[in-house]
Structure formats: structure tokens, C-alpha cells
C-alpha positions as CSV (number, residue, x, y, z in Angstrom):
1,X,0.0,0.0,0.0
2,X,1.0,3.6,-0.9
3,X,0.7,5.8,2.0
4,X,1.0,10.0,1.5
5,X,4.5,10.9,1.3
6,X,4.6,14.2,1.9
7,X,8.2,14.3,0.5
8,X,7.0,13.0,-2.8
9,X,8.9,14.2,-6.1
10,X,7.9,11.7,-8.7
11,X,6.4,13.9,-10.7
12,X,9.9,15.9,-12.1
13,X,7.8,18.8,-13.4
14,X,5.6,19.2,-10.6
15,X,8.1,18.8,-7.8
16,X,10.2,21.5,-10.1
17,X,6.9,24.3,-10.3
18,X,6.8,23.3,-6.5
19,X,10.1,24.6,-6.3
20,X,10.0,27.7,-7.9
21,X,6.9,28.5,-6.1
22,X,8.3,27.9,-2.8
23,X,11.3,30.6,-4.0
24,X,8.3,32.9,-4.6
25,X,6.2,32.5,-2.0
26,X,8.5,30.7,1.0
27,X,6.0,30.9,3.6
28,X,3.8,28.7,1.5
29,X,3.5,25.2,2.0
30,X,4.5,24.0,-1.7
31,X,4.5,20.6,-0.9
32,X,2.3,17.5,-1.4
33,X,-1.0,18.3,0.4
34,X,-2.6,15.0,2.8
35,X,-6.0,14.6,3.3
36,X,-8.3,16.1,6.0
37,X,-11.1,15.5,8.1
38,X,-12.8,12.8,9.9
39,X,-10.0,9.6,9.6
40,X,-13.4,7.0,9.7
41,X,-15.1,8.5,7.2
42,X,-19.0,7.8,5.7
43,X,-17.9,10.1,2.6
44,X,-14.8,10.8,0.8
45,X,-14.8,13.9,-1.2
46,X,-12.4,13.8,-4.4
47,X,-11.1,17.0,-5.7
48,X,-8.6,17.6,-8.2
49,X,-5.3,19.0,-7.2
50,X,-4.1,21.9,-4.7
51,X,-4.9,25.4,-5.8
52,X,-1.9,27.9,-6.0
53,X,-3.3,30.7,-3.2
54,X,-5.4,28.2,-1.5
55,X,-4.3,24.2,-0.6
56,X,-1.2,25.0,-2.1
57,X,-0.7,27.6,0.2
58,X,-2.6,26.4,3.5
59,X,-1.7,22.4,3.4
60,X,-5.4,21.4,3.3
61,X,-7.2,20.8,0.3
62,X,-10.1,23.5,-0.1
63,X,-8.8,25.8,2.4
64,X,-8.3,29.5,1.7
65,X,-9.9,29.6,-2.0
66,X,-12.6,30.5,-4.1
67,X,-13.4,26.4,-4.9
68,X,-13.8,25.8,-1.1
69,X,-16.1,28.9,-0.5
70,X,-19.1,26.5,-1.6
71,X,-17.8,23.4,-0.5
72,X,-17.1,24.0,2.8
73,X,-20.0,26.3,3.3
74,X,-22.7,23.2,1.9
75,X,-20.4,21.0,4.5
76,X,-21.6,23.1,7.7
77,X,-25.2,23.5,6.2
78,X,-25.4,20.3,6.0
79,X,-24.4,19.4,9.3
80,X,-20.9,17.8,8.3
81,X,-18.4,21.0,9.4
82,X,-17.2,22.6,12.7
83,X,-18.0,25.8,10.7
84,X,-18.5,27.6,7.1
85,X,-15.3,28.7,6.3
86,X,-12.2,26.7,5.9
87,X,-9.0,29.5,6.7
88,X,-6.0,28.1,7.8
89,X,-4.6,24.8,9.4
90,X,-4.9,26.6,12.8
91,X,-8.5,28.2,12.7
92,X,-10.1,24.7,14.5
93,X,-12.4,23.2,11.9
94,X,-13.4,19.8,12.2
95,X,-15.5,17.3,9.6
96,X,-17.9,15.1,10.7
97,X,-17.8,11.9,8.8
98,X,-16.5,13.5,5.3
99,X,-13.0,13.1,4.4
100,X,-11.4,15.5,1.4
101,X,-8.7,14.5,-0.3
102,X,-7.4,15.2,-4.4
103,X,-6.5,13.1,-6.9
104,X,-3.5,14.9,-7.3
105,X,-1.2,15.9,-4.4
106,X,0.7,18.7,-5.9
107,X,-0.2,21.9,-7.5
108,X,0.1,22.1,-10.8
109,X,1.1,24.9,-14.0
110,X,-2.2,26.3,-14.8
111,X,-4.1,24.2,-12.6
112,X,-3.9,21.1,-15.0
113,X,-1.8,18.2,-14.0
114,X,-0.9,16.0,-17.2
115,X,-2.1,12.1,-17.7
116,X,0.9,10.4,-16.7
117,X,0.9,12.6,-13.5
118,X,-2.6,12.0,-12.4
119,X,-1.8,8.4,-13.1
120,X,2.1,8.6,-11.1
121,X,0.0,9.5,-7.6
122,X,-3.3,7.5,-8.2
123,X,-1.4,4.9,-5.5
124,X,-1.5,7.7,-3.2
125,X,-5.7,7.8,-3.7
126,X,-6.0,4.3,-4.3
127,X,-4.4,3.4,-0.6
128,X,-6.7,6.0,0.8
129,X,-9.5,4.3,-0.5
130,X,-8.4,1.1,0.3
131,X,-8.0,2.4,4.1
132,X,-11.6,3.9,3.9
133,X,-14.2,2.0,6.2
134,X,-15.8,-0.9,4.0
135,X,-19.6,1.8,4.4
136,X,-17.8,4.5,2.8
137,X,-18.8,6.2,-0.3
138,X,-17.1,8.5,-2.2
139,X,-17.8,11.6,-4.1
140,X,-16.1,13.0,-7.0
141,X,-15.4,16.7,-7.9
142,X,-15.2,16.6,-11.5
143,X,-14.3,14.3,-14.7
144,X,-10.8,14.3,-13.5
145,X,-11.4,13.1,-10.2
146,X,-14.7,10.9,-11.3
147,X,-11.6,9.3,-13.7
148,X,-8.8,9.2,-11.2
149,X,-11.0,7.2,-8.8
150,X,-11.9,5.1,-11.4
151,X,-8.3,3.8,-11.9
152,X,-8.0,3.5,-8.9
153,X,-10.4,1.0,-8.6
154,X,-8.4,-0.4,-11.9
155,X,-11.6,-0.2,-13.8
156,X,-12.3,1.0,-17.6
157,X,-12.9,4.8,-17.7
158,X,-15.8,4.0,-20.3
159,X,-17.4,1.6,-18.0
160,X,-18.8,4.7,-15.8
161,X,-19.2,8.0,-17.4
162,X,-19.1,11.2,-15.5
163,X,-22.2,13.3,-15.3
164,X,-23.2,15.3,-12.7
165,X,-25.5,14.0,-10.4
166,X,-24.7,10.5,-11.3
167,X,-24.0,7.5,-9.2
168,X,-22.4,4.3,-10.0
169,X,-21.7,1.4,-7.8
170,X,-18.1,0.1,-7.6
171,X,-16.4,-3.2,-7.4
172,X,-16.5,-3.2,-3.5
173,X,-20.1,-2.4,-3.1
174,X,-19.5,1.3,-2.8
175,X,-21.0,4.0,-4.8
176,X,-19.2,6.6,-6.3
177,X,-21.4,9.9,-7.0
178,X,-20.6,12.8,-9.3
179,X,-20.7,16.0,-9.3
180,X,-19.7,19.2,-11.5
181,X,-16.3,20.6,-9.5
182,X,-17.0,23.6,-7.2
183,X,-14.4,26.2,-9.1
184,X,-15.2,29.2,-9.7
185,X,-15.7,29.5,-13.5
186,X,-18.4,26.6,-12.9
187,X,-20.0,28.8,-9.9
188,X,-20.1,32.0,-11.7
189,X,-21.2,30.1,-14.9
190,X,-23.9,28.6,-13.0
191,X,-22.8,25.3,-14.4
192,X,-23.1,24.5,-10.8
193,X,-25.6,26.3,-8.4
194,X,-25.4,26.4,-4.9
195,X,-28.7,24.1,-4.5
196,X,-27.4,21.8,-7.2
197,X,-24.2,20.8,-5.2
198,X,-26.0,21.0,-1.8
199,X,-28.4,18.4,-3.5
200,X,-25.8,16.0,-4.7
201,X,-23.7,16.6,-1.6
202,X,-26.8,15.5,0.2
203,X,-27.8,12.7,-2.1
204,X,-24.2,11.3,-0.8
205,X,-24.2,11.8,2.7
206,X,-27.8,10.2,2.9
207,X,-26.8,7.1,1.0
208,X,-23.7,6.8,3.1
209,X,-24.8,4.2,5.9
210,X,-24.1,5.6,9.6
């Protein structure tokens, strides 16, 4: 099994914009960011990758960007966060049975991590899926994430199309839902409305035993 390494630089061209960033911006974390929230789970969240002023910043996916503005926000409506806003790693929050993680670790040029890096971490998700309690469902942020999940599970990415608001049941009995990713093109678009991801996010949490 392939735990987080946060010293991870298999990836030469991410671990070399992580660099140059950290140059920039040294009080920024610029390195691999782990998981967070509740470590038993009902619900694991799959997002993309760190954002350059927020995850890859803070150390904690969502936290201190305009992506995480709705998704933490749903989180405490919905009864599944200490509070709305996700700041810093000091400010205190806490999850209740959601876990958020990204299908890639490190930040990447432009916000778009290449094939063969998505595919160089997917141990990283798969072993955090495989350490997920056997009730846990997950939810995906996007086609990237809907398809990173998917290998992990070492399945066909035509098997299970992404669409938002889908659901499809994976090889262990879980389900895996789908949902549009909470950026902010797809916000201000209204690709993605606030009652559209608070009903999906919902959808998942209810259909998550416990």
C-alpha cells in the first residue's frame, strides 16, 4: 500500500513548479497536500489538485480559496463541518464523517496536471480508498477526479461515465457519485448552483450508511 508521502517528487515537473513557487512565495507550504477530516469517514470527497493561493498555500485541500467557498459552506449547512469557512490549518475546523482529499497531491502549472501525473499519484488515492471503512462512499469533484477514482479501482474509464448527479456502484459495493467541481468558472457560470451541489452533496451523505 502507498501511504502519503509528503516528501514525494515523482512527478519531475511538478516537484520543479513546486520549487519555484516555494522561491516565490516561501511561507507557503509547496509541498504534497494530505487529506483532511474525519479519519473514519462515511464520505470521501475527491477534488482535483491543490490550488496555488489556497491548498497549495494552506496544506489542506479547499482551504483558503474561491473552490472551497461553496464546498465548505454546503459542509456546515449540512451538518458535516465545525463551521463555514475553511481559513488556515490553525482556525479549528473539524468534519464530521466527510473526508477531502485530491486526486493529485501537488499543485500544478495552470491548474492542470498532465495524464501520466494524475496516473504517477493514483497509489497515493487508491491506498486511501483502500483504508476507507468498508460503508464509505465517495464523491467525486469533476471528470478528472470521477476518472482518477476510477483507476484506482483499476476499472475501464468508459465503463462509468461522468455526469453530474450521477451514481455508479463500484467493485467493492460502494458507490461513487458525481458532481460538477466547485471552481469558480463553474459557480459563476452557473454550471453548478449552490442548491445543485447542496443536493448532490446530500444525495451522498444520505446514501452513506451511519
Amino acid at each position: 500500500m502507498t501511504m502519503f508521502d509528503p516528501n514525494c517528487r515523482q512527478c519531475p515537473r511538478l516537484a520543479n513548479f513546486l520549487d519555484e513557487v516555494r522561491s516565490q512565495h516561501p511561507d507557503y507550504c509547496a509541498a504534497p497536500v494530505p487529506a483532511f477530516g474525519d479519519p473514519a469517514p462515511r464520505l470521501l470527497i475527491v477534488g482535483l489538485a491543490p490550488g496555488m493561493h489556497g491548498a497549495n498555500r494552506t496544506g489542506r485541500p479547499f482551504t483558503g480559496d474561491y473552490a472551497g467557498i461553496l464546498l465548505y459552506q454546503t459542509l456546515f449547512d449540512l451538518g458535516l463541518a465545525s463551521a463555514p469557512t475553511s481559513v488556515d490549518l490553525n482556525d479549528g475546523l473539524t468534519l464530521h464523517g466527510v473526508r477531502i482529499t485530491n486526486a493529485v497531491k501537488c499543485l500544478p502549472p495552470q491548474n492542470k496536471p498532465e495524464t501520466r501525473e494524475i496516473k504517477q499519484c493514483n497509489p497515493f488515492l487508491k491506498a486511501e480508498i483502500d483504508a476507507l471503512p468498508a460503508d464509505c462512499n465517495l464523491l467525486a469533484l469533476g471528470k478528472i477526479a470521477h476518472d482518477a477514482t476510477l483507476r484506482a479501482y483499476g476499472l475501464r474509464l468508459a465503463s462509468r461515465p461522468f455526469a453530474h448527479a450521477a451514481s455508479h456502484t463500484l467493485p467493492d459495493g460502494r458507490t461513487l457519485f458525481d458532481s460538477y467541481h466547485c471552481s469558480r468558472y463553474n459557480t459563476q457560470t452557473r454550471r453548478l448552483t449552490t442548491a445543485m451541489f447542496q443536493d448532490i452533496l446530500q444525495t451522498a451523505t444520505d446514501r452513506s450508511p451511519r
